[in-house]
N, C-alpha and C positions, 0 to 999 in steps of 0.2 A: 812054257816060254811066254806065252799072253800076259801072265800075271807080273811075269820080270818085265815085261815092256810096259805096261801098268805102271810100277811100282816106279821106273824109272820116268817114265810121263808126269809120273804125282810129282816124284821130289823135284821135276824139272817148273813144274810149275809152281811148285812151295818156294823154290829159289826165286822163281821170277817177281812173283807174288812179295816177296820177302824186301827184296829189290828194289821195286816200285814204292813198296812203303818208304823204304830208306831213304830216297828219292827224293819221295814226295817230304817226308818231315827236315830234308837237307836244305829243300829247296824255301821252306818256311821259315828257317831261321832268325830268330828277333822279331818276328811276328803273330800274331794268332791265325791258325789254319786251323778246322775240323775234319779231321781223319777218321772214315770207317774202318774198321778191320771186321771182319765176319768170319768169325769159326768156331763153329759147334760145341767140341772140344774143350775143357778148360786145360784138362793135362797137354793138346797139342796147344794151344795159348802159351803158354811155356813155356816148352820148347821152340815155338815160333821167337820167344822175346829171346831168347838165347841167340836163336841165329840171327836175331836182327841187331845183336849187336855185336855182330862180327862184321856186319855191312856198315854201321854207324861208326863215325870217328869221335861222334861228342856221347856222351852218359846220359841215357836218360832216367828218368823218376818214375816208380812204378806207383801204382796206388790203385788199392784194390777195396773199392766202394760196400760197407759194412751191409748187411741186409736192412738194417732200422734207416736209412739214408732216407730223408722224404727230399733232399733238394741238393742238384749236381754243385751247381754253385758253390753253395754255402760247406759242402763235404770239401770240397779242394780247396775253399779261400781257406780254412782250418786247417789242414793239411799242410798247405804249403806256407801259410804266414806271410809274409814280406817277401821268399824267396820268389824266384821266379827262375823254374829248369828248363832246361836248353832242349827238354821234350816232356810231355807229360802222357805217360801210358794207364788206361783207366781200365780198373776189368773190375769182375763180377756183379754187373749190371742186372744180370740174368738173375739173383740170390738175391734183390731188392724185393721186401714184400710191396711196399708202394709203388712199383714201376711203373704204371701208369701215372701218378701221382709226379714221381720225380722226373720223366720224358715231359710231363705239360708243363711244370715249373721251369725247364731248362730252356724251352722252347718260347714262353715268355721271358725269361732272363738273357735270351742268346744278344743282345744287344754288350751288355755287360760282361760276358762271356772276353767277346774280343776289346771290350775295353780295358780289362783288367789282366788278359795272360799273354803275353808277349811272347810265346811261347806254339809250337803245334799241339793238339791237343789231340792225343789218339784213344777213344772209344771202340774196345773190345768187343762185339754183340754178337751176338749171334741169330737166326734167322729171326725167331718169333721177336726179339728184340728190334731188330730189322724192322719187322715187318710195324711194329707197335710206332715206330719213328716214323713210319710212312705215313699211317691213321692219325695218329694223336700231336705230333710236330712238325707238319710239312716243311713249315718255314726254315727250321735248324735243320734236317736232313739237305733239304736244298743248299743249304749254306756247305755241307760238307763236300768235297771232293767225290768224286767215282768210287763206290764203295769198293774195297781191298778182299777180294775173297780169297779162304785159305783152302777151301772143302774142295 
């Protein structure tokens, strides 16, 4: 019986969780926002982007950061070209060999960041990722909203 009141706790707060993101990247539209999301997981990352776009009414752009990536910047101005999506979802951050490398690059680029993507910009991480934003980018983490936990 515990484990069923568990299980229902979890998905009650994976919905809330879910929610809040939707929200939050609704509430950014036509502007640049930094969105954490935090969770462990790549297979629940997934499935989280699935249910989050049952709460979104606009499409978002998925893009899933190559491990040779030394700079966030320059991986999504190529990515995207000229377009500019009505959300931009970033994951495998965690599979970057230079991530230390590509967090201090981003974190001096964050000016250009919001010059250039009109857009929210949601960052997939998870803890040690987390945790590497807190040490190596204060500034950019600061700039993000209340990080989004999924765990």
């Amino acid at each position: 019986m515990i484990s069923l009141i568990n299980n229902q706790d979890s998905k009650t707060n994976i919905t809330t969780a879910t929610q809040r993101l939707a929200r939050a990247i609704m509430l950014s539209q036509g502007q640049f926002s930094l969105l954490l999301a935090c969770c462990n997981s790549t297979n629940k990352q997934q499935q989280l982007l699935s249910l989050l776009n049952e709460f979104l009414p606009l499409a978002t752009t998925e893009l899933s950061i190559p491990a040779s990536a030394e700079t966030l910047y320059t991986t999504i101005t190529s990515a995207l070209g000229s377009t500019q999506p009505e959300a931009l979802m970033v994951q495998g951050l965690e599979s970057v060999v230079a991530i230390n490398q590509l967090i201090v690059s981003t974190n001096l680029m964050r000016d250009e960041l919001s010059k250039r993507f009109e857009f929210p910009l949601v960052l997939w991480v998870n803890d040690e990722i987390l945790r590497k934003l807190v040490w190596l980018a204060p500034d950019l983490k600061d700039w993000a909203a209340a990080t989004i936990r999924f765990d």
